[in-house]
PABA-288666 format. One record per residue (C-alpha): residue in one letter; residue number from 0; x, y, z. Coordinates in steps of 0.02 Angstrom, whole numbers, plus 32768, in hexadecimal, padded with zeros to 4 digits. Example, Ala and Ser with C-alpha at 12.3 -4.5 7.8 and 13.67 -1.06 7.14 Angstrom:
PABA-288666
  res    n    px    py    pz
    A    0  8267  7F1F  8186
    S    1  82AC  7FCB  8165
END
This chain:
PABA-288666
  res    n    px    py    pz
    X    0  A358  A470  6594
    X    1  A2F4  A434  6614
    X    2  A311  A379  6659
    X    3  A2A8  A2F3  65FA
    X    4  A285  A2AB  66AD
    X    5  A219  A347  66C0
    X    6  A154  A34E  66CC
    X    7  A15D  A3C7  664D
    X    8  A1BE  A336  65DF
    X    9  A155  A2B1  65FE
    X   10  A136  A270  6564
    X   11  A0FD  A1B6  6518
    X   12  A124  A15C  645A
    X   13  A0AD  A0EE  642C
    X   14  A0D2  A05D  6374
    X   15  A017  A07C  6318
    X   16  9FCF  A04C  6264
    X   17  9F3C  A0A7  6211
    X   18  9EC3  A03D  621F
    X   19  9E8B  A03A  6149
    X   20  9F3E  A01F  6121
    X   21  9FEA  9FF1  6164
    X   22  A079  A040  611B
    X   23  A0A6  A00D  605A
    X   24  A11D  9F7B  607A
    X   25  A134  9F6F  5FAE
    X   26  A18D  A026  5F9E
    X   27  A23C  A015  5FC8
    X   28  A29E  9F8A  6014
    X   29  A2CE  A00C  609D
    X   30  A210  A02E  60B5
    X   31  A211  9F78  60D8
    X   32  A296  9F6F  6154
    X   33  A24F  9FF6  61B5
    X   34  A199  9FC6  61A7
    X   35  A1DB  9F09  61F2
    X   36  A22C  9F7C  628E
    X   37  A1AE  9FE2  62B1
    X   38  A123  9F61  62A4
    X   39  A18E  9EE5  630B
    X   40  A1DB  9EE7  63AE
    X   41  A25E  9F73  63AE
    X   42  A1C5  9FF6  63DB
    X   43  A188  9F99  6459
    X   44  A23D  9FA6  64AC
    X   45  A23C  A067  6491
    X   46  A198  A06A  64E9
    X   47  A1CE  9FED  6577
    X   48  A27A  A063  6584
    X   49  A230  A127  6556
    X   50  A19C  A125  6587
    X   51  A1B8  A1CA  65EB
    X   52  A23F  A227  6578
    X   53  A207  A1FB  64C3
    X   54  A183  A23E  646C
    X   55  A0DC  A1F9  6462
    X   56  A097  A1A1  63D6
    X   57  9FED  A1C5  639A
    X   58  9F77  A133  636B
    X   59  9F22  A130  62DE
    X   60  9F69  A1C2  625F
    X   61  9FCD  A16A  61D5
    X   62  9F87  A16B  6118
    X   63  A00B  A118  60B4
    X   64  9FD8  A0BF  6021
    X   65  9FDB  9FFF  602B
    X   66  9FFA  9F79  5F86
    X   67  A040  9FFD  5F11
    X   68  A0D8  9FD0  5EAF
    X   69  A179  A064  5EB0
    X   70  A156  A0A8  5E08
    X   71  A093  A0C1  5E33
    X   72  A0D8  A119  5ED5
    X   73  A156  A191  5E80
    X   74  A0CC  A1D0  5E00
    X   75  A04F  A1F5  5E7B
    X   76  A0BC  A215  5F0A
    X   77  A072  A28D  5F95
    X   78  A0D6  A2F3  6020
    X   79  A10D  A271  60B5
    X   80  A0FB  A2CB  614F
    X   81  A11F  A2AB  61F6
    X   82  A09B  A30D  627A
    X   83  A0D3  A35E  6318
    X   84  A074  A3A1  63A6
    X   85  A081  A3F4  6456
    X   86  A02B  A3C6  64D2
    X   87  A020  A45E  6569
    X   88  9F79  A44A  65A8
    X   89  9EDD  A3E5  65A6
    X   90  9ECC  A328  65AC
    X   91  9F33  A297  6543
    X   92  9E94  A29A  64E0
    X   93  9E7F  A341  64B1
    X   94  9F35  A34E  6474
    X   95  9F04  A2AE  63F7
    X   96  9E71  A2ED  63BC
    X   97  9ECE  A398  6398
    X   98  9F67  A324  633A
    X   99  9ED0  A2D1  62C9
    X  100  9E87  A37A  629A
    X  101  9F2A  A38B  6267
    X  102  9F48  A2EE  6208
    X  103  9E92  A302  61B0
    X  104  9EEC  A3C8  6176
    X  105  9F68  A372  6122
    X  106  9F17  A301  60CC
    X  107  9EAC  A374  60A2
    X  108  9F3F  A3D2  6040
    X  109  9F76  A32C  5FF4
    X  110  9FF6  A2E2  6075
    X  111  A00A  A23E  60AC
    X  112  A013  A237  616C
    X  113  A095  A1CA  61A2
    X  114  A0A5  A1DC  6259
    X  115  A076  A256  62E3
    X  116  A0C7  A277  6391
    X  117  A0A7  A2E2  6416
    X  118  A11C  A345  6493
    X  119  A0D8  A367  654A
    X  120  A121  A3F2  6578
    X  121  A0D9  A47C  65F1
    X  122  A103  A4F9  6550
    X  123  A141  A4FD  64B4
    X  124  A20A  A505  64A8
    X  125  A23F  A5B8  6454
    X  126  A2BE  A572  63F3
    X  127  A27D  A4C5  639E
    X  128  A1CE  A4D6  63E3
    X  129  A1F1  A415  641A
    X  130  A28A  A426  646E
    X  131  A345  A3F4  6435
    X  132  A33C  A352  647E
    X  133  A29B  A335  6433
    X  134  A2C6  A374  6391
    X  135  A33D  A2EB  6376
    X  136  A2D2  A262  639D
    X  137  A265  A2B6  6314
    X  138  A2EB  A2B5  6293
    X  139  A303  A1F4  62B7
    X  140  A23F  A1C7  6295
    X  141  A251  A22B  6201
    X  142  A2D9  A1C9  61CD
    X  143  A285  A131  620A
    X  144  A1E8  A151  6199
    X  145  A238  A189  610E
    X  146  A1D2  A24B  6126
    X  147  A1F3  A2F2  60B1
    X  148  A193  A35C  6121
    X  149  A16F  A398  61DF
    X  150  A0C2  A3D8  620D
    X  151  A0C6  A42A  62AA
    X  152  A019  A44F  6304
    X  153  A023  A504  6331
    X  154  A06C  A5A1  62D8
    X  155  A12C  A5B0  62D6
    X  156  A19E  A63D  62DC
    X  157  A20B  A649  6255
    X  158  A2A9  A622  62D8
    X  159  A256  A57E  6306
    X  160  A209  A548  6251
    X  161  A2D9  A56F  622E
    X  162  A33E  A518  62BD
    X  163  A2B1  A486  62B0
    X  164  A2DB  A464  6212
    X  165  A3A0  A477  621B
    X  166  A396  A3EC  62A5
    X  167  A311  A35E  6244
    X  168  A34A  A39B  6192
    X  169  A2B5  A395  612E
    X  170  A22F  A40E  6107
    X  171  A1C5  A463  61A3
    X  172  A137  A4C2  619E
    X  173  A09B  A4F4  6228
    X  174  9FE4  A4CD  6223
    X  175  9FD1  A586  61ED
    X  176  A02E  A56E  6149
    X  177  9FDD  A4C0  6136
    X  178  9F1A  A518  6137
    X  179  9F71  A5A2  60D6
    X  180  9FAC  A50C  603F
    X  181  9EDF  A4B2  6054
    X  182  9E8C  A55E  6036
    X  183  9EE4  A58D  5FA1
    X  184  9EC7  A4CF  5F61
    X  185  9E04  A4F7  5F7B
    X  186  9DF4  A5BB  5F4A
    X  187  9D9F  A5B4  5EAD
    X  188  9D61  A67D  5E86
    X  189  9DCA  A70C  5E7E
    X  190  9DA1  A74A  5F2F
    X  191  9DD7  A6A5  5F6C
    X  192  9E6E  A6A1  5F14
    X  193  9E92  A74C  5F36
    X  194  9E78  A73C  6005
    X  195  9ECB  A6A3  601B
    X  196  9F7C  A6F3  5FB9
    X  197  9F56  A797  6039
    X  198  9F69  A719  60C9
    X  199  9FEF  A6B4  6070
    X  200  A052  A758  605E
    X  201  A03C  A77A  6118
    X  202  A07E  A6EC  615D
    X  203  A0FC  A6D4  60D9
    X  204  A152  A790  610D
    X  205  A1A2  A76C  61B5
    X  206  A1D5  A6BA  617B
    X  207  A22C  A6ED  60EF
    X  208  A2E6  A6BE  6141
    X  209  A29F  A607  6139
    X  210  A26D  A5F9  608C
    X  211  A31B  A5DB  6041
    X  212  A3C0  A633  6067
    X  213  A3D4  A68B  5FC5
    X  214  A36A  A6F1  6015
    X  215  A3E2  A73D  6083
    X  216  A460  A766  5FF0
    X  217  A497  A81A  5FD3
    X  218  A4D8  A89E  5F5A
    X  219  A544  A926  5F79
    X  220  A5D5  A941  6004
    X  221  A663  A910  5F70
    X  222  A68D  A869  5FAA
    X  223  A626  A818  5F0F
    X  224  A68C  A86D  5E93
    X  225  A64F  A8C6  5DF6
    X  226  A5C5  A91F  5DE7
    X  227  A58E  A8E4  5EA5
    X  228  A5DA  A977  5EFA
    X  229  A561  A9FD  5F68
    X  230  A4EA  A9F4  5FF8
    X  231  A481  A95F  5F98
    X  232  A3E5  A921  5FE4
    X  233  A3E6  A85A  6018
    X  234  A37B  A7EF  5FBE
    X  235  A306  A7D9  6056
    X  236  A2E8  A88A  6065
    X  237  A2BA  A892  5F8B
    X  238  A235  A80C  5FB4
    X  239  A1F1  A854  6051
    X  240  A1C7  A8F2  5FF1
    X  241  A183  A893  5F5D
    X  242  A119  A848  5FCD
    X  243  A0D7  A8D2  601E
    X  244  A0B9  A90C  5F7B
    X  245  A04C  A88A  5F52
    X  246  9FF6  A87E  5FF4
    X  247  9FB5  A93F  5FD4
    X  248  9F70  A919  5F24
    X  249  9F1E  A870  5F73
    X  250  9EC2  A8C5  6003
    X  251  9E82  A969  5F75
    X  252  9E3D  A8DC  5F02
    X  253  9DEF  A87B  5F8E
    X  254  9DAC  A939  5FC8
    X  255  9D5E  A935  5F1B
    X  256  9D1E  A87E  5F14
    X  257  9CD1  A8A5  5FC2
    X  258  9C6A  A942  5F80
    X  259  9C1D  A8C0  5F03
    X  260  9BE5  A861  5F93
    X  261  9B93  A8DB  5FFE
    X  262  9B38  A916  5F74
    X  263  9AE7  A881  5F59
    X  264  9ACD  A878  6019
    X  265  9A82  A92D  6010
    X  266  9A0F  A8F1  5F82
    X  267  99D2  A84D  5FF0
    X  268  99BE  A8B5  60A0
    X  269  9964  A937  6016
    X  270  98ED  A8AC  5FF2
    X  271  98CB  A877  6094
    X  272  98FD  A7D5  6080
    X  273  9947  A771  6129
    X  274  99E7  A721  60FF
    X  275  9A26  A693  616F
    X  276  9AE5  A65B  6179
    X  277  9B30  A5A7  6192
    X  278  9BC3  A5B4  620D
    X  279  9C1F  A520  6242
    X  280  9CBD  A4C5  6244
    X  281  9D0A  A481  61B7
    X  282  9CC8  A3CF  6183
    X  283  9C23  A3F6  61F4
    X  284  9BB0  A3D5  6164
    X  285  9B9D  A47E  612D
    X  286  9B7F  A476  6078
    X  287  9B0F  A3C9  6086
    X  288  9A99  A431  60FE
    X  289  9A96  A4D1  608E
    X  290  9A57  A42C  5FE3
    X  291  99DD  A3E5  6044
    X  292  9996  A489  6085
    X  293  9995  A4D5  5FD0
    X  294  99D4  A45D  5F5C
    X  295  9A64  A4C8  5F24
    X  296  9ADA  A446  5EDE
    X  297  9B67  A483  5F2E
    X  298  9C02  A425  5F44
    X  299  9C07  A3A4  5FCE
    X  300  9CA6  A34C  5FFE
    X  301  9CED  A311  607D
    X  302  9D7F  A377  60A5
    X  303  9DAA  A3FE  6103
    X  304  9D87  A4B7  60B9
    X  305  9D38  A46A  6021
    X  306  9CDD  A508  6024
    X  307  9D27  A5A5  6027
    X  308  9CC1  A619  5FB6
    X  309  9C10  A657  6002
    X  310  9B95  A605  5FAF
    X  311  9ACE  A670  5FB0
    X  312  9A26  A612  5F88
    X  313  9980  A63D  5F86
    X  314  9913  A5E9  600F
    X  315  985A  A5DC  605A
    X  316  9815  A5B1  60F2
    X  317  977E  A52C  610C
    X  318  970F  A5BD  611C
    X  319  9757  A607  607E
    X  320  97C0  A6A1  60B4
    X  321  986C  A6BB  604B
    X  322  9923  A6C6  608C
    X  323  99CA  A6A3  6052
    X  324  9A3C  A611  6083
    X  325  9AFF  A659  608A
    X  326  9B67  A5B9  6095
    X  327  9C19  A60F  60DD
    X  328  9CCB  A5B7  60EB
    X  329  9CE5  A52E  6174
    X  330  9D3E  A56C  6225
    X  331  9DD5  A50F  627C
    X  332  9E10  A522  6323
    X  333  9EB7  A59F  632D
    X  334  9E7E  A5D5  6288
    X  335  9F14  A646  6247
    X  336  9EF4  A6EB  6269
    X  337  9F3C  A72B  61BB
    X  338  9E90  A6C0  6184
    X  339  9E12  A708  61E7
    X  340  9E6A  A7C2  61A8
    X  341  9E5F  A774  60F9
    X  342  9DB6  A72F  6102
    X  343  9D65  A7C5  6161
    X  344  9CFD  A7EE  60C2
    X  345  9CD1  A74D  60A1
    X  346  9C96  A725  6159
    X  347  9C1F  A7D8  615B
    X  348  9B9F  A75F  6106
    X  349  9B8B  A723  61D1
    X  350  9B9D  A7CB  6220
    X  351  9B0B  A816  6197
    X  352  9A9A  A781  61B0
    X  353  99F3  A773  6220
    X  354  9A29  A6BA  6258
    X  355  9AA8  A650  6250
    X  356  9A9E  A5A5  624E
    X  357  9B38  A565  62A6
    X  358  9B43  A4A7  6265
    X  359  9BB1  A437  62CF
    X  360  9BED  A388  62C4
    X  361  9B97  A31D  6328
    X  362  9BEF  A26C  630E
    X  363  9C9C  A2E6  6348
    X  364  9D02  A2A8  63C0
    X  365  9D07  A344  6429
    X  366  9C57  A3C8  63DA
    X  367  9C6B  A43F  6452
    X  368  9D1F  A470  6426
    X  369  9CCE  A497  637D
    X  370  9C4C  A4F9  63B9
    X  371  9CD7  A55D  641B
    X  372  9D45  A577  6389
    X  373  9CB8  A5B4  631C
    X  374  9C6F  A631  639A
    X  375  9D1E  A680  63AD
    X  376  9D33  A6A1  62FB
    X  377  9C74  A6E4  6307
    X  378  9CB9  A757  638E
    X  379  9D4F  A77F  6327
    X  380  9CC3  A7CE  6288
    X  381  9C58  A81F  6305
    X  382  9BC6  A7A6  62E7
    X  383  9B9B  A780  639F
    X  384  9AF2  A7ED  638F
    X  385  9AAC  A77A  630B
    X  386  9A35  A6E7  6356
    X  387  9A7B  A63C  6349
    X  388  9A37  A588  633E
    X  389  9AA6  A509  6363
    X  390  9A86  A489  62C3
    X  391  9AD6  A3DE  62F8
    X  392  9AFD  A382  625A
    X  393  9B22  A2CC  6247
    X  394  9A9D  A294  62C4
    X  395  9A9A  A1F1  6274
    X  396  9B5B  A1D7  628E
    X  397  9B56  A219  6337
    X  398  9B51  A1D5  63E2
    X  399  9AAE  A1EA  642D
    X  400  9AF1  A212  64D8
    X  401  9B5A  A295  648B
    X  402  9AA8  A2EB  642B
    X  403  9A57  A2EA  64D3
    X  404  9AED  A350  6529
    X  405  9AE0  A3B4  64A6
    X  406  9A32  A3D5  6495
    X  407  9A43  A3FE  6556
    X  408  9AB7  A47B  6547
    X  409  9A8D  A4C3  64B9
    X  410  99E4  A523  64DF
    X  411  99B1  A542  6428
    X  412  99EE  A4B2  63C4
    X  413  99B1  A425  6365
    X  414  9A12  A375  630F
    X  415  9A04  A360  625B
    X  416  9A53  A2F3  61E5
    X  417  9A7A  A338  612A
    X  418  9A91  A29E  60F9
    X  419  99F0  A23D  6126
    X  420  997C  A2D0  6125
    X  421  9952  A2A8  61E8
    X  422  991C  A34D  6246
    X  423  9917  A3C5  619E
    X  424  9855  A3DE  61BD
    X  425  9868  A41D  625A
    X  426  9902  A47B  6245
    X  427  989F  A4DE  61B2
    X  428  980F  A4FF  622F
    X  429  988B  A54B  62A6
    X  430  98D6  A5B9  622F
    X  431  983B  A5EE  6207
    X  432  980E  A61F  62B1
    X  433  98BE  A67E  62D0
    X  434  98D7  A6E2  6226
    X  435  98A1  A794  625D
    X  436  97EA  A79D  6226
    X  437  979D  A867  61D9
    X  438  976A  A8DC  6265
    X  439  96DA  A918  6205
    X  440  961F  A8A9  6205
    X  441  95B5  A90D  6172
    X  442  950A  A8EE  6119
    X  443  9507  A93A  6063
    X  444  949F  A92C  5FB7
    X  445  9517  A919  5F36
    X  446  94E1  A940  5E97
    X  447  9500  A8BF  5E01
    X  448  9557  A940  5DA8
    X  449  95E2  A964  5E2D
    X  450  9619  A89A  5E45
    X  451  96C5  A8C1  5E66
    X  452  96A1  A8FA  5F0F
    X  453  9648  A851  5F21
    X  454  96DB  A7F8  5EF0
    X  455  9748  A871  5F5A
    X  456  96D1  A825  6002
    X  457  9701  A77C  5FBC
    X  458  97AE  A793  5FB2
    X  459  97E1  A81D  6043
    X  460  974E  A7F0  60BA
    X  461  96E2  A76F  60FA
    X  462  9646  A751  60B5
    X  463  95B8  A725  613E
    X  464  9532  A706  60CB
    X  465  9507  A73C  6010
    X  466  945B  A753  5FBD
    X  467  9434  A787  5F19
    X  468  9399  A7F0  5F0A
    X  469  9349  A84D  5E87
    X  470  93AD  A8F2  5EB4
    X  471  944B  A8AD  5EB4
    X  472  94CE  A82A  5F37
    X  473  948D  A854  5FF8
    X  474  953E  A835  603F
    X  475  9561  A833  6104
    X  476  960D  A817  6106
    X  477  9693  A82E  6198
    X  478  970F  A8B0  614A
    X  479  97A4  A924  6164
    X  480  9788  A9DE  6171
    X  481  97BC  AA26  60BF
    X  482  9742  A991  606C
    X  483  96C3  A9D1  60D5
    X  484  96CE  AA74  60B0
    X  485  96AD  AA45  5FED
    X  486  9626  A9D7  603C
    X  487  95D7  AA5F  6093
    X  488  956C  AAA6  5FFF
    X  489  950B  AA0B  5FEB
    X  490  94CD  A9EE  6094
    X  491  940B  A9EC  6094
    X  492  93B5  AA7A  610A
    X  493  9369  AA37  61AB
    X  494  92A7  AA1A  61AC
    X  495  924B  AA96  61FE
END
């Protein structure tokens, strides 16, 4: 292990308190004793002493309850966890902001953040991921806050999710199996359900070792005694097979639920109607944009991944034109790549789209680092082709100075808020002006008794100007070629 004296060691432990609420001081009398050290003076002596070989407390991450008695706390007790982060490149900043991403996760899947640290090191260690040293200053604050869980900010390998958890002797898992637990909280129709227990599956089959050591038990060889004698096959081995099993029949029904999908998509593209996608990070404001642009009534919270099922509305532009709104699951940066195989149905609603209307959070800490994440998970469904504006939500939470960089750097882009309504107008009139518009400008005399192909200019077209005359609907429309073909019968002959 390499000396804690090293640059690559330097690490820092800060004492902290979330700022709506201290830790419960009415749980346990141990919670008491340890709330009384850690909010008194023996930190500030570890900080004074350590401040280059411990680990480094992050400000501002605990969510323990406050004033609730021990039976309330035992009936609605939630998962205690401890977070844990590495910190290889980047500033001190970045590394915090990626730690509360982390903490908002697992609250998100109904943990109570007690603490976070962070480890610099130049890499993460192959064995613990933190290092051994490390790893037992973890297992004391877990001790020391009374924790049932470890949430470490990157994806594990089953040998470190193991030997970390031998060492600080409570549950650990990664920030892959913690978005893995939120999505199937949130997936609500049978596709959902059905991608995120694909992905589940996938991650779960190398990391089977970890997962208890029954496991690992075996029949056959004759040491067992009756009826355990023969070549046997370990338990491990059963379940990987099972689950590869399952993971076939998963990806021929999502096969199936997919074909359901594009033929809806075939029907819309059929109809010549533009469709438009929301893209974004998680918690951007996606849903709030897609009810105040349509007034879907789709479910708003504020959590991340509250939406994980696609969600299609009807929509018209000021001047009247018709497209769909696709409201699409929320992005995360280092977004497990078992998801993004899961989801890769799901997410076609952006790659099939004529726009996409990539929402970020304006009043973030750090917006670009959204916008990054999102575009490489655009890459990832082969959706760079589609034309983008950059929708930043939250304008009236955000900090003007961070709208103007953003404006600036963003060539098309525009600051909304969902909330307020400020910016909606014009954000309307510029989807308007983007959405691909018919190739074909045509004059015709419809007669009254063919008004479906009226309706048809209405609806597939855009209507330049209408007149109703004693021969029938004089039409001159801007349309696509196959409507203009039908058109084409009905166009008056030039005067001579």
């Amino acid at each position: 292990m390499t000396s804690s004296s090293s640059p690559s060691q330097d690490t820092k432990r800060f004492a902290h308190a979330y700022p709506e609420g201290l830790r419960a001081d009415a749980l346990m009398e141990e919670d008491v004793a340890w709330s009384h050290e850690i909010d008194g003076e023996r930190d500030g002596d570890q900080f004074d002493r350590s401040e280059r070989a411990a680990l480094r407390r992050v400000v501002g991450l605990s969510t323990e309850l406050e004033d609730v008695t021990e039976v309330e706390y035992r009936q609605l007790r939630l998962e205690r966890v401890v977070l844990v982060g590495v910190w290889t490149t980047g500033t001190v900043q970045d590394a915090d902001n990626s730690l509360a991403e982390l903490a908002a996760l697992a609250e998100t899947a109904g943990a109570v953040v007690l603490d976070g640290v962070i480890q610099r090191r130049d890499k993460p260690d192959a064995a613990t991921y933190i290092g051994s040293g490390k790893a037992l200053e973890l297992r004391d604050i877990v001790i020391e806050t009374g924790a049932d869980t470890v949430i470490c900010d990157g994806e594990l390998s089953p040998g470190q999710l193991i030997q970390l958890e031998d060492v600080v002797k409570v549950k650990v898992i990664d920030r892959t199996a913690l978005i893995l637990d939120i999505f199937a909280q949130h997936a609500k129709s049978r596709e959902g359900k059905a991608q995120v227990a694909l992905a589940q599956m996938q991650y779960m089959l190398p990391r089977l070792r970890g997962w208890g050591q029954s496991l690992s038990r075996q029949m056959g060889g004759g040491r067992g005694g009756l009826a355990t004698r023969g070549p046997g096959e370990t338990k491990i081995e059963t379940d990987r097979r099972r689950i590869r099993e399952k993971m076939a029949k998963m990806r021929r029904e999502i096969a199936d639920m997919k074909t359901g999908r594009e033929i809806k998509r075939q029907e819309r593209r059929r109809n010549k109607v533009p469709s438009v996608a929301i893209a974004g990070y998680t918690n951007a404001g996606k849903s709030s944009l897609l009810n105040r642009l349509t007034g879907a009534g789709v479910l708003v919270e504020n959590a991340l991944f509250a939406t994980l099922d696609p969600t299609v509305r009807r929509a018209e532009t000021p001047s009247g034109r018709l497209y769909t709104l696709t409201d699409t699951v929320g992005f995360v940066r280092h977004l497990p790549h078992h998801l993004v195989e899961a989801f890769r149905s799901t997410m076609e609603e952006v790659g099939d789209s004529d726009l996409i209307l990539h929402v970020v959070d304006g009043s973030h800490p750090v917006p670009e680092e959204q916008l990054a994440a999102v575009r490489e998970v655009i890459r990832d469904v082969g959706a760079t082709g589609v034309p983008e504006i950059v929708v930043i939500n939250k304008a009236d939470a955000a900090d003007p100075l961070v709208l103007q960089r953003l404006l600036r750097v963003e060539k098309r882009s525009i600051a909304v808020s969902a909330r307020t309504g400020q910016g909606i107008d014009e954000l309307l009139a510029l989807i308007d002006n983007e959405l691909p518009r018919p190739s074909v400008e045509i004059e015709a005399l419809v007669p009254y008794t063919h008004g479906k192909l009226v309706a048809r200019a209405h609806t597939e077209g855009e209507v330049i100007s209408e007149e109703h005359t004693a021969e029938g609907t004089l039409l001159k429309v801007r349309v696509h070629e196959e409507l203009a073909a039908d058109l084409a019968p009905y166009v008056p002959a030039p005067a001579l």
